[in-house]
mmCIF entry with sequence, helices, sheets and N, C-alpha, C, O atoms, coordinates in Angstrom:
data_MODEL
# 
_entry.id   MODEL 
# 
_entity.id                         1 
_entity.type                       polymer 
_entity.pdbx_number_of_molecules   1 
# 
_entity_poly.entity_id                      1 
_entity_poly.type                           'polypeptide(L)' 
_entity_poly.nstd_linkage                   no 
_entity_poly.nstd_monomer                   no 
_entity_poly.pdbx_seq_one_letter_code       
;(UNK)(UNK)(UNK)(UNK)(UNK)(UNK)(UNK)(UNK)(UNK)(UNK)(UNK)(UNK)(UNK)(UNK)(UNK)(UNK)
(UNK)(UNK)(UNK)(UNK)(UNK)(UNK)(UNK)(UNK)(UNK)(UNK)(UNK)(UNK)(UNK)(UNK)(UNK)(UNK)
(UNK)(UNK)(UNK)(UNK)(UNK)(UNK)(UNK)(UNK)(UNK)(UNK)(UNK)(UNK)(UNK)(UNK)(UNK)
;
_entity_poly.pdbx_seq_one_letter_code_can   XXXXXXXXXXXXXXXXXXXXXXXXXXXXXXXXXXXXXXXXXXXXXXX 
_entity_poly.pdbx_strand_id                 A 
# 
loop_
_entity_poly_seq.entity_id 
_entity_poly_seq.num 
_entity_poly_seq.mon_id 
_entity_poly_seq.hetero 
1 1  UNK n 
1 2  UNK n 
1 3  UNK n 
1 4  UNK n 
1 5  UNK n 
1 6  UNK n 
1 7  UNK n 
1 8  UNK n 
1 9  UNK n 
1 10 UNK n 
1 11 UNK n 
1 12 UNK n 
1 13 UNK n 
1 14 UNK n 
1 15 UNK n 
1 16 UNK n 
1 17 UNK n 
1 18 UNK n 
1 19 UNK n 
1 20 UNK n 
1 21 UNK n 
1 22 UNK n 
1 23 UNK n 
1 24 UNK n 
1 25 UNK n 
1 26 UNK n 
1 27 UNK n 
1 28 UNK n 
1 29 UNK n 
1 30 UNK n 
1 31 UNK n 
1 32 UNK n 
1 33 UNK n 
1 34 UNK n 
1 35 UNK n 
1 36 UNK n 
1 37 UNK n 
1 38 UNK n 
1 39 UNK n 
1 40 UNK n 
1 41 UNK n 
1 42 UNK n 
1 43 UNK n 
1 44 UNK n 
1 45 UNK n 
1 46 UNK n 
1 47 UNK n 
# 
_struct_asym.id          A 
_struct_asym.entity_id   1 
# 
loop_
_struct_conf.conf_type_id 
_struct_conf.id 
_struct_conf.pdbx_PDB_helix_id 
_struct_conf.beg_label_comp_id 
_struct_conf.beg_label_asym_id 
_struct_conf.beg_label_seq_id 
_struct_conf.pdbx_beg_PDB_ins_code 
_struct_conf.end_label_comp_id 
_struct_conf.end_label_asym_id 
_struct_conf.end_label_seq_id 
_struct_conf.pdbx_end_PDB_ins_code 
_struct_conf.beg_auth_comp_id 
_struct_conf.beg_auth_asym_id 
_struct_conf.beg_auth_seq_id 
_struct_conf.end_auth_comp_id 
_struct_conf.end_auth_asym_id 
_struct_conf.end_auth_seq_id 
_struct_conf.pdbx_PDB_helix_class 
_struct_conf.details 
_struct_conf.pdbx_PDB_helix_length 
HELX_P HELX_P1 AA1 UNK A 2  ? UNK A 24 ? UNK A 2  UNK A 24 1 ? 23 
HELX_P HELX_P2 AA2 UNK A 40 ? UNK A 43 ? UNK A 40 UNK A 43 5 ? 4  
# 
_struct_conf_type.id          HELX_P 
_struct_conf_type.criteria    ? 
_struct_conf_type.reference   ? 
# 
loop_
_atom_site.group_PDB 
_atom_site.id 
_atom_site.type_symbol 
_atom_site.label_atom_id 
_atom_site.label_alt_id 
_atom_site.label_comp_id 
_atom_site.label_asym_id 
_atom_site.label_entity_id 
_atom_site.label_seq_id 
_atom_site.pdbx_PDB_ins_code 
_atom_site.Cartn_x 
_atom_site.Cartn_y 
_atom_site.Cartn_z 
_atom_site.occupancy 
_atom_site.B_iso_or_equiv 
_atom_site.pdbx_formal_charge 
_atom_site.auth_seq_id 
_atom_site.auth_comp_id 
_atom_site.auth_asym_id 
_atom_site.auth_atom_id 
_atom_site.pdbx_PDB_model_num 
ATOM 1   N N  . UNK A 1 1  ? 65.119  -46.901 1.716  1.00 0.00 ? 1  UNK A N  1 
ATOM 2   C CA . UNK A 1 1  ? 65.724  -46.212 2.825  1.00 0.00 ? 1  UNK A CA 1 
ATOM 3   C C  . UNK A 1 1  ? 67.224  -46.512 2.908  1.00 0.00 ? 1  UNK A C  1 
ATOM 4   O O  . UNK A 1 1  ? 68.051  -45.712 3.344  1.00 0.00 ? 1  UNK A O  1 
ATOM 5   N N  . UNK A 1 2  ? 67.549  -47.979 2.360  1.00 0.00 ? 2  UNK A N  1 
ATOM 6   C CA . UNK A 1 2  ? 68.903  -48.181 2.807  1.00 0.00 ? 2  UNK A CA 1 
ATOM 7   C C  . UNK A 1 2  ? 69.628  -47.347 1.531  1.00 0.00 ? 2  UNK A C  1 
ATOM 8   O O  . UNK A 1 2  ? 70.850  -47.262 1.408  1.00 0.00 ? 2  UNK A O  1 
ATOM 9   N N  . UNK A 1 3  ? 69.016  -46.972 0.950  1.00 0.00 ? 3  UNK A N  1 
ATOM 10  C CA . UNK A 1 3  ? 69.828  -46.361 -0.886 1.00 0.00 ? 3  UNK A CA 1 
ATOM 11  C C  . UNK A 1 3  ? 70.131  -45.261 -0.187 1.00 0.00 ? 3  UNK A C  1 
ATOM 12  O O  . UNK A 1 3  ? 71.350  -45.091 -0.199 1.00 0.00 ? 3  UNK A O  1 
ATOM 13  N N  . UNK A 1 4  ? 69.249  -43.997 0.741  1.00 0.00 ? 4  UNK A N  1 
ATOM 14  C CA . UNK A 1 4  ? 69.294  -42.793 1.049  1.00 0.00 ? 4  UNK A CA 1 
ATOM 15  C C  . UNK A 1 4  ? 70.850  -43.094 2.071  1.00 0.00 ? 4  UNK A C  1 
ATOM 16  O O  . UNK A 1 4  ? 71.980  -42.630 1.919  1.00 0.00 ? 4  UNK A O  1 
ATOM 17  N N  . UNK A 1 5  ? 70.373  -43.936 2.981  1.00 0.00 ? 5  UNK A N  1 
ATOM 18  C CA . UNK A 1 5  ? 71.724  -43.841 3.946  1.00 0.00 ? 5  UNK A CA 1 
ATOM 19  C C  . UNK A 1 5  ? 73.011  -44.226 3.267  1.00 0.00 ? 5  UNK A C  1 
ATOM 20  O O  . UNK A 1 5  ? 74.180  -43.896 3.468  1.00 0.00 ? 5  UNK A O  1 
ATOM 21  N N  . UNK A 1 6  ? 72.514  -44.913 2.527  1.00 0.00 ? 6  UNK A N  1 
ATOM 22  C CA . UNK A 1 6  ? 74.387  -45.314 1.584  1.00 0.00 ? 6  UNK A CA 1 
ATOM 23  C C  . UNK A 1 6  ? 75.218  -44.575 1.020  1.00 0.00 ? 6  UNK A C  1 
ATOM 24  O O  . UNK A 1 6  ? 76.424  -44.742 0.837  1.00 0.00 ? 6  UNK A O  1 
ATOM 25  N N  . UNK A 1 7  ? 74.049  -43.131 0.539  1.00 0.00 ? 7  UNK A N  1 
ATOM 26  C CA . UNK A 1 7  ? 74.596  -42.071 -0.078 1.00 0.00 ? 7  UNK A CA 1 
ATOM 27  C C  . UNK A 1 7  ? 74.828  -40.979 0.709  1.00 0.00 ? 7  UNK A C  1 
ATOM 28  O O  . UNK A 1 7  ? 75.632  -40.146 0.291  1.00 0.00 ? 7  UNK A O  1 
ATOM 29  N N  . UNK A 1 8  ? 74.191  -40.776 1.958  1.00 0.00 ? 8  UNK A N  1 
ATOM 30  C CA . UNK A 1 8  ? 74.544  -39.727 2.916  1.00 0.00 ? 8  UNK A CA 1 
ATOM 31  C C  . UNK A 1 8  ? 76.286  -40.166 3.356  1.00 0.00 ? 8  UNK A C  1 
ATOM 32  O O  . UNK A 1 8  ? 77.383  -39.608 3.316  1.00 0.00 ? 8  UNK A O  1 
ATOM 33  N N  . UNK A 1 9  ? 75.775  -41.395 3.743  1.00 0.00 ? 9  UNK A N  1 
ATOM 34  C CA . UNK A 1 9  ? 77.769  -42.155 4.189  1.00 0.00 ? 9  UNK A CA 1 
ATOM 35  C C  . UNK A 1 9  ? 78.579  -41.741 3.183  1.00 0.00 ? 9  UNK A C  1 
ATOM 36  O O  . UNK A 1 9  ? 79.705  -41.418 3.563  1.00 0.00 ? 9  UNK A O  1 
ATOM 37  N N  . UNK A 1 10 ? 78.295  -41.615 1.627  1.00 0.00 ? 10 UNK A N  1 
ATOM 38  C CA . UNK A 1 10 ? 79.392  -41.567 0.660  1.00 0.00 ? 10 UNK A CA 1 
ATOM 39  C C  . UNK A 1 10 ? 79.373  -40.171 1.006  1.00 0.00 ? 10 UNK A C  1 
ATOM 40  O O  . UNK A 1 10 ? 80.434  -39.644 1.340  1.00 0.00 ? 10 UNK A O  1 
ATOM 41  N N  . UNK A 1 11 ? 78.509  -39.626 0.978  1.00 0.00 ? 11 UNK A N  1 
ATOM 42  C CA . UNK A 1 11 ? 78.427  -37.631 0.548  1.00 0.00 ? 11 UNK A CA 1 
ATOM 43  C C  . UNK A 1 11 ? 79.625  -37.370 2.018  1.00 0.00 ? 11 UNK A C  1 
ATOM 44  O O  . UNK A 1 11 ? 80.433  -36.461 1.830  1.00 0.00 ? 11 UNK A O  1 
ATOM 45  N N  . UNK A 1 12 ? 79.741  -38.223 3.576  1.00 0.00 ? 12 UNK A N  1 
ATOM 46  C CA . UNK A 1 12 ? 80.025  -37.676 4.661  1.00 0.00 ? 12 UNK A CA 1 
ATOM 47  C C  . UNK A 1 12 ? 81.400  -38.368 4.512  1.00 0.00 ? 12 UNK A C  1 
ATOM 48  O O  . UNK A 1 12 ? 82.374  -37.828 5.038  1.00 0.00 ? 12 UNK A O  1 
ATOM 49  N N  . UNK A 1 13 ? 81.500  -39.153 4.052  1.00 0.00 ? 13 UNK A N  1 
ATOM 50  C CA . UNK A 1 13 ? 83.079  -39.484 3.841  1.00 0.00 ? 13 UNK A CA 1 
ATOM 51  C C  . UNK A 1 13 ? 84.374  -38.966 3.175  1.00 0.00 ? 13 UNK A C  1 
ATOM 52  O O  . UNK A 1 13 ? 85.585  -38.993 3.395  1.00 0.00 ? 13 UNK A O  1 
ATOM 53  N N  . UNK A 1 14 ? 83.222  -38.312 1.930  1.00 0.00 ? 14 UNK A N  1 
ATOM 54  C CA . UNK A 1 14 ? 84.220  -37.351 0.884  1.00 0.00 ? 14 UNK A CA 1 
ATOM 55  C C  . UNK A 1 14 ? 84.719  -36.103 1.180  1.00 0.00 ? 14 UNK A C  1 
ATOM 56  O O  . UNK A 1 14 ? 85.700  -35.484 0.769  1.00 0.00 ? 14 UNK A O  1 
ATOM 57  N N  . UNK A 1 15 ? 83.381  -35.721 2.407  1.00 0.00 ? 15 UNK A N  1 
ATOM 58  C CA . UNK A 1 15 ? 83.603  -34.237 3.101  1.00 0.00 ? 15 UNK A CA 1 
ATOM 59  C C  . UNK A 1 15 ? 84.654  -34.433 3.850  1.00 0.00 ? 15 UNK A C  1 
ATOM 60  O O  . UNK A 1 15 ? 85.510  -33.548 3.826  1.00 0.00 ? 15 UNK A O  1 
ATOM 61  N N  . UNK A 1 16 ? 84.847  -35.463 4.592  1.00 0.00 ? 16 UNK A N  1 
ATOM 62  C CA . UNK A 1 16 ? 85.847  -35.603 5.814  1.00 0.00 ? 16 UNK A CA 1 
ATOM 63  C C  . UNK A 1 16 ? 87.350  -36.022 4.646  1.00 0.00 ? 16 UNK A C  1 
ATOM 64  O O  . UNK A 1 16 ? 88.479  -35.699 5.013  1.00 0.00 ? 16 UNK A O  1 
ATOM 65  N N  . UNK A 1 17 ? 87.245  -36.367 3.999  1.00 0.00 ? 17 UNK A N  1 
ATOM 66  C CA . UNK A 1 17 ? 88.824  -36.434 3.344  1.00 0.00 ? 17 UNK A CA 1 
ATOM 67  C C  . UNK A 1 17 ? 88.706  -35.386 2.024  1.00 0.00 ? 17 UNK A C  1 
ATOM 68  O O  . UNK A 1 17 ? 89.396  -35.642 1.038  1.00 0.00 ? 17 UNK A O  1 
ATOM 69  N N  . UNK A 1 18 ? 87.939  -34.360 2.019  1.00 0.00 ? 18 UNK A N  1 
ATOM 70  C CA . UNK A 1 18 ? 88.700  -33.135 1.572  1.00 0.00 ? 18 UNK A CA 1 
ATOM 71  C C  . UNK A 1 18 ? 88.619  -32.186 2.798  1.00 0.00 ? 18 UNK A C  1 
ATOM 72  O O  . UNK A 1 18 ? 89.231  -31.124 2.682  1.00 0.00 ? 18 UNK A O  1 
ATOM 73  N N  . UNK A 1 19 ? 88.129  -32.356 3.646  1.00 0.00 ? 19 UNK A N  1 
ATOM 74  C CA . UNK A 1 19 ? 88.782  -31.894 4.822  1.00 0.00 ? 19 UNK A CA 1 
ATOM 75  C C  . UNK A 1 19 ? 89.927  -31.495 5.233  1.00 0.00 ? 19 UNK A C  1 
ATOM 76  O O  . UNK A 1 19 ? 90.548  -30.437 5.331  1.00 0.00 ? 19 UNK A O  1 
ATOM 77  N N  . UNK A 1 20 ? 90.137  -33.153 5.565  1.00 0.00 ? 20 UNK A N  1 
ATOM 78  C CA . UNK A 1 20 ? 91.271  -33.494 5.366  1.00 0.00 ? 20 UNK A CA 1 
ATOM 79  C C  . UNK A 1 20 ? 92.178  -33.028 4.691  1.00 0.00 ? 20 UNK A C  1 
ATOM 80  O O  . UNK A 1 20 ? 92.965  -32.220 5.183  1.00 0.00 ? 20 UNK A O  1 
ATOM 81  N N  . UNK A 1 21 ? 92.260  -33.410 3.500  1.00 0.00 ? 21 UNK A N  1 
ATOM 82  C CA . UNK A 1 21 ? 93.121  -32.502 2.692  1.00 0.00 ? 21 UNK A CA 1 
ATOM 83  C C  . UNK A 1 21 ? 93.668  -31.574 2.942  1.00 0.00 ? 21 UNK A C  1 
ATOM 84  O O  . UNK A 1 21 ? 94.854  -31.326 3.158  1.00 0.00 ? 21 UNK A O  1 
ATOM 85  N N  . UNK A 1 22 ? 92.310  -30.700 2.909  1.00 0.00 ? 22 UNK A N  1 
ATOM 86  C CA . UNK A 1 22 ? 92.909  -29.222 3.027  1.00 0.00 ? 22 UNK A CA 1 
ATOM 87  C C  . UNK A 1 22 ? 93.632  -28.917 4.538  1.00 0.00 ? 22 UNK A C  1 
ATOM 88  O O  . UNK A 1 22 ? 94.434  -27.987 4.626  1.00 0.00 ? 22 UNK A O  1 
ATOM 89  N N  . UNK A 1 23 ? 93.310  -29.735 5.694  1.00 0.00 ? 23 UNK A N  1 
ATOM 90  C CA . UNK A 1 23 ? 94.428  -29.423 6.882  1.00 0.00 ? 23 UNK A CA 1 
ATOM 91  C C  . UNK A 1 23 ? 95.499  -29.830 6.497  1.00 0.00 ? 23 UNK A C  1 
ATOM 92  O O  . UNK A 1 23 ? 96.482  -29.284 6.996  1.00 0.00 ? 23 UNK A O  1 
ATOM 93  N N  . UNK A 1 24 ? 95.681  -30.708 5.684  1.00 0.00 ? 24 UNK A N  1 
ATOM 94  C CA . UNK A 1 24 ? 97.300  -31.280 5.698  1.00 0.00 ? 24 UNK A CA 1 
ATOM 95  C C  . UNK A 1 24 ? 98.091  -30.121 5.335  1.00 0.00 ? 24 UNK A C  1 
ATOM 96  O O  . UNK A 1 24 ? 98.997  -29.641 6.017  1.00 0.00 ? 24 UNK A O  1 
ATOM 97  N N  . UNK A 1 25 ? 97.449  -29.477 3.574  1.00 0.00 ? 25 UNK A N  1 
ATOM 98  C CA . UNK A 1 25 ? 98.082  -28.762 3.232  1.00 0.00 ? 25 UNK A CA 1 
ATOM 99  C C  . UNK A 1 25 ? 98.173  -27.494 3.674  1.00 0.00 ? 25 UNK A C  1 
ATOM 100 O O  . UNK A 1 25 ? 98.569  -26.582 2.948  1.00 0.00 ? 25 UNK A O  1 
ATOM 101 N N  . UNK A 1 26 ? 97.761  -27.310 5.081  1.00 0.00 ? 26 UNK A N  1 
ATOM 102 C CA . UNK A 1 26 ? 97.698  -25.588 5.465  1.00 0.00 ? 26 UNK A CA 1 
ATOM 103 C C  . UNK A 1 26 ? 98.172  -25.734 7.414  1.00 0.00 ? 26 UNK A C  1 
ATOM 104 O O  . UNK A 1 26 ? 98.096  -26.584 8.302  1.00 0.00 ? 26 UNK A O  1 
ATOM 105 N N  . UNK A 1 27 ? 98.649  -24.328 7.245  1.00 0.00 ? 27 UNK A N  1 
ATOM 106 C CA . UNK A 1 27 ? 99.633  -24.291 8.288  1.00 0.00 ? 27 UNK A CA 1 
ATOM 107 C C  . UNK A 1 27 ? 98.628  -23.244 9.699  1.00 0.00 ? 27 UNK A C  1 
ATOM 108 O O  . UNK A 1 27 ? 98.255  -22.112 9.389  1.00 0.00 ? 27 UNK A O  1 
ATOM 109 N N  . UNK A 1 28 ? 98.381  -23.672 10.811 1.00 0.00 ? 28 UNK A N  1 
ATOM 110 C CA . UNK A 1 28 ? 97.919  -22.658 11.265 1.00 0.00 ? 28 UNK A CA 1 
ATOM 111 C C  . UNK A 1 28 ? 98.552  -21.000 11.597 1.00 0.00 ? 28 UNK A C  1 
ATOM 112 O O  . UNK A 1 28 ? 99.767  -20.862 11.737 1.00 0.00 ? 28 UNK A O  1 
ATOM 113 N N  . UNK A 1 29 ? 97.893  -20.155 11.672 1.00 0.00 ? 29 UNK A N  1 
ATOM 114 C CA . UNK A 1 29 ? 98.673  -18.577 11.901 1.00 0.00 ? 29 UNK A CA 1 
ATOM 115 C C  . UNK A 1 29 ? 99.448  -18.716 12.962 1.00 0.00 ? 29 UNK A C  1 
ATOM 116 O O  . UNK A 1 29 ? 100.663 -18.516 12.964 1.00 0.00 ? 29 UNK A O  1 
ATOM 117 N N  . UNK A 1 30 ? 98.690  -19.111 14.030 1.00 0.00 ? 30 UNK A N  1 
ATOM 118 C CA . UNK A 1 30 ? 99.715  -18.989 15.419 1.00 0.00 ? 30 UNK A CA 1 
ATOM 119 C C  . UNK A 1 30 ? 100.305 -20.157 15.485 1.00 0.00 ? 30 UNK A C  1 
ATOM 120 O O  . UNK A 1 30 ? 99.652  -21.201 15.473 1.00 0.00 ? 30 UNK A O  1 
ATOM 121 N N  . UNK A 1 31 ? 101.560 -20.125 15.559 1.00 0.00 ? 31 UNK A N  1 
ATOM 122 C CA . UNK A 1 31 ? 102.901 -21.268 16.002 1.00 0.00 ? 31 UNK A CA 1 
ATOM 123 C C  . UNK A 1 31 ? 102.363 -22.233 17.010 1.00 0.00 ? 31 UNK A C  1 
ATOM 124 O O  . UNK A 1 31 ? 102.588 -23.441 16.930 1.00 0.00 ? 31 UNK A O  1 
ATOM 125 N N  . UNK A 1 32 ? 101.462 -21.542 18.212 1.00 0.00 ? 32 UNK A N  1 
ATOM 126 C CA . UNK A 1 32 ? 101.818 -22.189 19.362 1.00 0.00 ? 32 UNK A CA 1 
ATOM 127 C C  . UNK A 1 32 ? 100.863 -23.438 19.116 1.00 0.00 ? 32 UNK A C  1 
ATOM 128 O O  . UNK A 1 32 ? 101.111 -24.578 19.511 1.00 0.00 ? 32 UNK A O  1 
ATOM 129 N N  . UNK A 1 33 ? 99.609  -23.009 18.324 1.00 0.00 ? 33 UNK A N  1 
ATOM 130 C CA . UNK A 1 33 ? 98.298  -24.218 18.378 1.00 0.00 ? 33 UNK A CA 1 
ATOM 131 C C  . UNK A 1 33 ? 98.637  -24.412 16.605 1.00 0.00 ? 33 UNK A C  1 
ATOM 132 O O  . UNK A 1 33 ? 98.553  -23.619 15.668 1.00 0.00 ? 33 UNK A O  1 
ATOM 133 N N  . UNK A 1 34 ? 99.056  -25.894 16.697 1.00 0.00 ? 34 UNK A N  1 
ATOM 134 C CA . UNK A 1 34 ? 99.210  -26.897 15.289 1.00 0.00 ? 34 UNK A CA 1 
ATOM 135 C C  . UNK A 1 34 ? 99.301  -28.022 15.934 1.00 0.00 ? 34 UNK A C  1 
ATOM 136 O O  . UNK A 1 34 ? 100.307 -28.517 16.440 1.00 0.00 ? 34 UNK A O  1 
ATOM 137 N N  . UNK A 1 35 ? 97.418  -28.725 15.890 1.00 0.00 ? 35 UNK A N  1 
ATOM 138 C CA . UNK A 1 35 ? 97.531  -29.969 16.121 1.00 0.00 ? 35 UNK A CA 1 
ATOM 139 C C  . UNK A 1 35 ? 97.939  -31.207 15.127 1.00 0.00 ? 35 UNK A C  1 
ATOM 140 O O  . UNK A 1 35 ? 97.773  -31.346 13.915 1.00 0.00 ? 35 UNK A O  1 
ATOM 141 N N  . UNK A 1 36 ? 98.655  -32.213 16.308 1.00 0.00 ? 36 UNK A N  1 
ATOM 142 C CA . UNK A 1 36 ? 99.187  -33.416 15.297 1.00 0.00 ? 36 UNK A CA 1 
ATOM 143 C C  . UNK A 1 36 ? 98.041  -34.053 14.145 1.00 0.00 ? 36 UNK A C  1 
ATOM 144 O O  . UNK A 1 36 ? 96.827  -33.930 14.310 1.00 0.00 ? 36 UNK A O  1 
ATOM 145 N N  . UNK A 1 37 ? 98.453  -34.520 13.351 1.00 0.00 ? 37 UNK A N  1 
ATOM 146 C CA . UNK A 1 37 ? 97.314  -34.989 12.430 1.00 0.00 ? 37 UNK A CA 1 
ATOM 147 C C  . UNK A 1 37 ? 97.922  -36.706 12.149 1.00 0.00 ? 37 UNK A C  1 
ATOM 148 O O  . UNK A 1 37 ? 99.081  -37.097 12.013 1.00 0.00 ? 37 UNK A O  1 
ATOM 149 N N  . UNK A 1 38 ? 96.904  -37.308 12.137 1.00 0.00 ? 38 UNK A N  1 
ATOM 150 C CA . UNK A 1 38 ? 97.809  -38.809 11.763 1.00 0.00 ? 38 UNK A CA 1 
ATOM 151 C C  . UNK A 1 38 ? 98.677  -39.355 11.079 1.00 0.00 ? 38 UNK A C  1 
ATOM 152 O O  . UNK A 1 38 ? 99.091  -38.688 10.130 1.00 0.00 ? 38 UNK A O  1 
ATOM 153 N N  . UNK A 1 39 ? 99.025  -40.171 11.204 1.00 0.00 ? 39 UNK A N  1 
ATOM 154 C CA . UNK A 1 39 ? 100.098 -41.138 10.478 1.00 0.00 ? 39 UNK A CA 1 
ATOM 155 C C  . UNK A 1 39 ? 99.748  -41.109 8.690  1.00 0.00 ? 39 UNK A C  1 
ATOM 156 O O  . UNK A 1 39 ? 100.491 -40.724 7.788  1.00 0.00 ? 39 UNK A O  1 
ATOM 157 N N  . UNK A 1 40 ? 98.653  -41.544 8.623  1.00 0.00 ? 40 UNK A N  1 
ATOM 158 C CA . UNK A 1 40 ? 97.779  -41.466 7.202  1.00 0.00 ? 40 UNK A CA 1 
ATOM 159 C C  . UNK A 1 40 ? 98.109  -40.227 6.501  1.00 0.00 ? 40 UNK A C  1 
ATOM 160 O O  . UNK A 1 40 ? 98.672  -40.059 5.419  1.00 0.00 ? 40 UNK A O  1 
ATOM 161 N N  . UNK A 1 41 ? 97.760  -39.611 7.127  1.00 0.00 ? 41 UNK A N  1 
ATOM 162 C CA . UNK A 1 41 ? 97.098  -38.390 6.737  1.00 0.00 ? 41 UNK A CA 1 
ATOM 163 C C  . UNK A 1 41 ? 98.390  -37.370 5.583  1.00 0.00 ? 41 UNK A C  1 
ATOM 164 O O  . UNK A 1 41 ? 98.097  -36.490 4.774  1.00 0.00 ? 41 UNK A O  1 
ATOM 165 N N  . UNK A 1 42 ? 99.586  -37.835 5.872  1.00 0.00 ? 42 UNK A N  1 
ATOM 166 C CA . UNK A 1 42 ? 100.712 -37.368 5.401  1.00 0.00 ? 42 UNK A CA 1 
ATOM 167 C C  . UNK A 1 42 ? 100.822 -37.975 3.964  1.00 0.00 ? 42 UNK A C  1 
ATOM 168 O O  . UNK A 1 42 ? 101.694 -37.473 3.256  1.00 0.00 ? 42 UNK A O  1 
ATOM 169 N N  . UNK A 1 43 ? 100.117 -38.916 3.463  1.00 0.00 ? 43 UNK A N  1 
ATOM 170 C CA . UNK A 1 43 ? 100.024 -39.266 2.032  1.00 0.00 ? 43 UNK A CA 1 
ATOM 171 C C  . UNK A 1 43 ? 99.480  -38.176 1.022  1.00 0.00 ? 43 UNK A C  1 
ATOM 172 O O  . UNK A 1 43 ? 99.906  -37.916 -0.103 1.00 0.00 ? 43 UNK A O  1 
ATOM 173 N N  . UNK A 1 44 ? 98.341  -37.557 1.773  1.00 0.00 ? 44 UNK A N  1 
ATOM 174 C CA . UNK A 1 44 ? 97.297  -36.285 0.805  1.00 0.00 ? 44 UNK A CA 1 
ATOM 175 C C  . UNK A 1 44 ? 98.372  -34.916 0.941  1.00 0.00 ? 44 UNK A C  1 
ATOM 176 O O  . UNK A 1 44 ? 97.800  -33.979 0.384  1.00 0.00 ? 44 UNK A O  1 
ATOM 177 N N  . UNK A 1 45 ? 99.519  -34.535 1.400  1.00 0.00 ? 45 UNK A N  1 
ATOM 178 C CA . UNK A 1 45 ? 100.032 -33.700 1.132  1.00 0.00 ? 45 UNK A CA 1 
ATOM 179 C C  . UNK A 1 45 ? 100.366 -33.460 -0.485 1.00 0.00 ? 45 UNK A C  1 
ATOM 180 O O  . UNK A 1 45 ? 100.758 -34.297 -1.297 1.00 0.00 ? 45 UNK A O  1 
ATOM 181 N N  . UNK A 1 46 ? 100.044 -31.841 -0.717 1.00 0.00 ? 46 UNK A N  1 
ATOM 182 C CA . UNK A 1 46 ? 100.511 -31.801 -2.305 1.00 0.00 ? 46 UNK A CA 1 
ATOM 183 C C  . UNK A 1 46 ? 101.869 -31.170 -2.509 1.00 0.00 ? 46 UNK A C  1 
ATOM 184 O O  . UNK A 1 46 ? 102.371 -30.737 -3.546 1.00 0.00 ? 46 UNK A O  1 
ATOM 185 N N  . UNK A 1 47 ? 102.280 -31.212 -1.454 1.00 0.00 ? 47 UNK A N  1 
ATOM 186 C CA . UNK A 1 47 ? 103.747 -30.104 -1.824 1.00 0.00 ? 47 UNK A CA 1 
ATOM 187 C C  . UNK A 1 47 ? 105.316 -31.434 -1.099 1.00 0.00 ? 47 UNK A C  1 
ATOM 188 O O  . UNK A 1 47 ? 106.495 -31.085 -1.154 1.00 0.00 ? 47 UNK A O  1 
# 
């Protein structure tokens, strides 16, 4: 049981930092709503 949960945590961690990712690198349409994103988070930019 603990093998299944170790790998759900890896599978839910990788989702959340290509997530990630992909908000860093994308801009929302409307100007007015672009929420802040963390301090961190400015390392995964590709441009």
């Amino acid at each position: 049981m603990k093998k299944y949960i170790y790998r759900i945590a890896t599978t839910a961690a990788s989702l959340a930092l290509m997530v990630t990712a992909f908000n860093v690198n994308s801009a929302c349409m409307m100007f007015v709503h672009q929420p802040k994103l963390p301090e961190n988070a400015k390392y995964l930019r590709s441009f």
